[in-house]
N, C-alpha and C positions, 0 to 999 in steps of 0.2 A: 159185829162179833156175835157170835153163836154156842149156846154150849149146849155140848151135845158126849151125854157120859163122861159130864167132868173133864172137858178137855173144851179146852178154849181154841176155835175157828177165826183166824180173823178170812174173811172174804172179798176178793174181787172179782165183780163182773163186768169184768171193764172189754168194752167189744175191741177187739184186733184194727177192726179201721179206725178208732179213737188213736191207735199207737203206731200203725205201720208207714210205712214211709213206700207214699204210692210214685206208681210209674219206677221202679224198680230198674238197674241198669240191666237186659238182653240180650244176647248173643243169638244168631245162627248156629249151629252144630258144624256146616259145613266152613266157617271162618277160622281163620287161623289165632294162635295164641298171642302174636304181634296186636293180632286188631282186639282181641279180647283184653290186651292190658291197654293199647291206649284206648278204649271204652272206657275201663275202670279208672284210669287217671283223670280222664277227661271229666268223669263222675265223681270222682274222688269218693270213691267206696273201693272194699275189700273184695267183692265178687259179681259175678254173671252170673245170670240164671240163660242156659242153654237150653235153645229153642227149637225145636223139630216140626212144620206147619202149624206155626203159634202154637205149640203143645210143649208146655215146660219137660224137659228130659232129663236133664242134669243140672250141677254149679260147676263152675269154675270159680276155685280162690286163690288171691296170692299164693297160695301155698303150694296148691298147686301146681300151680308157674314156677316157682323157685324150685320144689323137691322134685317134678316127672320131666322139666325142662333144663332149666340152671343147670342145675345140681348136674344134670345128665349130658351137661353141653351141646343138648341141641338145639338148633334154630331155631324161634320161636315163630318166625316168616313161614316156614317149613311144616310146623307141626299146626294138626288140625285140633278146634277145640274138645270135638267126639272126642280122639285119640285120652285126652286127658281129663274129661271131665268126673266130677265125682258122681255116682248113681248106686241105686237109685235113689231118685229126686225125695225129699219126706219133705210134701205139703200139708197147708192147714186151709183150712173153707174161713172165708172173711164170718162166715155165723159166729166160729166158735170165740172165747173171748182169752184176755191174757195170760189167764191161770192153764186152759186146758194148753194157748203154746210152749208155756214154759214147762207142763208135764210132756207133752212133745220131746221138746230137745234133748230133756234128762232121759227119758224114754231112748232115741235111738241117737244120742251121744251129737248132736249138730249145735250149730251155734247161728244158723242162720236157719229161717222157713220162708220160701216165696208162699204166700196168702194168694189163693186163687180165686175163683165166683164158682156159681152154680156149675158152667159149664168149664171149666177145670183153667179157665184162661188167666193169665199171671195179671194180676191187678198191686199187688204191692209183695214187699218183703217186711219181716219183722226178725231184729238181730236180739243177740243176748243184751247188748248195751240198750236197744232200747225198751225191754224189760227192766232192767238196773235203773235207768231211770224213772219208769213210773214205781217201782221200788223206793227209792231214794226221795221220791215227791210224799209216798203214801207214810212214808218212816218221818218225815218232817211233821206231816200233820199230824200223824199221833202223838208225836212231842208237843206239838203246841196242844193239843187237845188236854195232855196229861196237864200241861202245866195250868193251864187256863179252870182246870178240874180239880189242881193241888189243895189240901187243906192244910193249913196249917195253923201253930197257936199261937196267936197275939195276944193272950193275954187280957188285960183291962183297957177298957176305952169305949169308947161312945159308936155303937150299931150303924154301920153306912145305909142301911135300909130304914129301919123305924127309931135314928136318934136319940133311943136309948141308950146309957147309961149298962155296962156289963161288965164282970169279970169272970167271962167266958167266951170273949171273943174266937171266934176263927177265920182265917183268911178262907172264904170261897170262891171261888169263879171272880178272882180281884175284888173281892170285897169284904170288909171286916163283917162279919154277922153275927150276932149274936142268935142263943141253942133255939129262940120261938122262928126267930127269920130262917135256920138254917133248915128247922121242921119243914115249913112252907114252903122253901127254895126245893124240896123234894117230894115235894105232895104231887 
């Protein structure tokens, strides 16, 4: 945490390969949407990233599939992944870390970013869910943090620290302290 003009920062710099989930399912451009979903079954993920001479070009997502195919009752054997893919492609560089992908996505409205290398080549993907999760991990520890930080008053009783004798105990960091222990618990 950082305060900067009275305004509280909490910060992650948590690098994108820490969170993304490498080897990513890929597609051909020239394959059809039959092989692009049993890809994604066979993977059991939600989408392709579409490949043009290994050079990531598009996605393909369920949605995809249901709303330009289904929906449209055509053949999926039939129709090419080009024909339906989503573009253009919004990558993220494996440098950058979880906070700039998730200003990313809110940026131009995706829910998924293939993570590239230097040379733009697909090394992984990083989804909205697995932002929620290191979300959901970092919310847990501040709780245990707050709680582990809580003070509270107990009142009279004998100093877990210097067994004293008090009646101005506080519960700190799980322990009853009395006001000289709590001094030095913050020096």
């Amino acid at each position: 945490m950082k305060n900067e003009k009275d305004q509280i920062h909490f910060e992650t710099r948590i690098p994108l390969n820490e969170i993304m989930q490498s080897n990513p399912t890929t597609i051909g451009y020239e394959a059809t949407v039959a092989e692009a979903a049993a890809s994604m079954c066979r993977d059991e993920v939600g989408s392709c990233i579409v490949l043009k001479n290994n050079r990531p070009i598009g996605m393909v997502t369920e949605e995809d599939i249901n709303c330009k195919v289904v929906a449209k009752d055509k053949r999926p054997g039939t129709v090419k992944v080009g024909e339906i893919m989503s573009t253009p492609l919004i990558t993220v560089s494996v440098e950058k870390t979880v906070g700039d992908a998730a200003h990313m996505m809110i940026k131009h409205r995706v829910r998924r970013l293939p993570v590239v290398d230097d040379n733009n080549g697909v090394i992984g993907i990083v989804t909205v869910r697995d932002l929620l999760t290191v979300s959901t991990e970092i919310n847990e520890l501040m709780a245990d943090l707050i709680e582990v930080n809580r003070v509270e008053e107990v009142e009279i009783g004998m100093c877990d620290r210097c067994g004293k004798m008090s009646d101005e105990l506080k519960r700190t960091d799980n322990l009853n302290l009395c006001s000289s222990c709590r001094e030095e618990e913050f020096l």
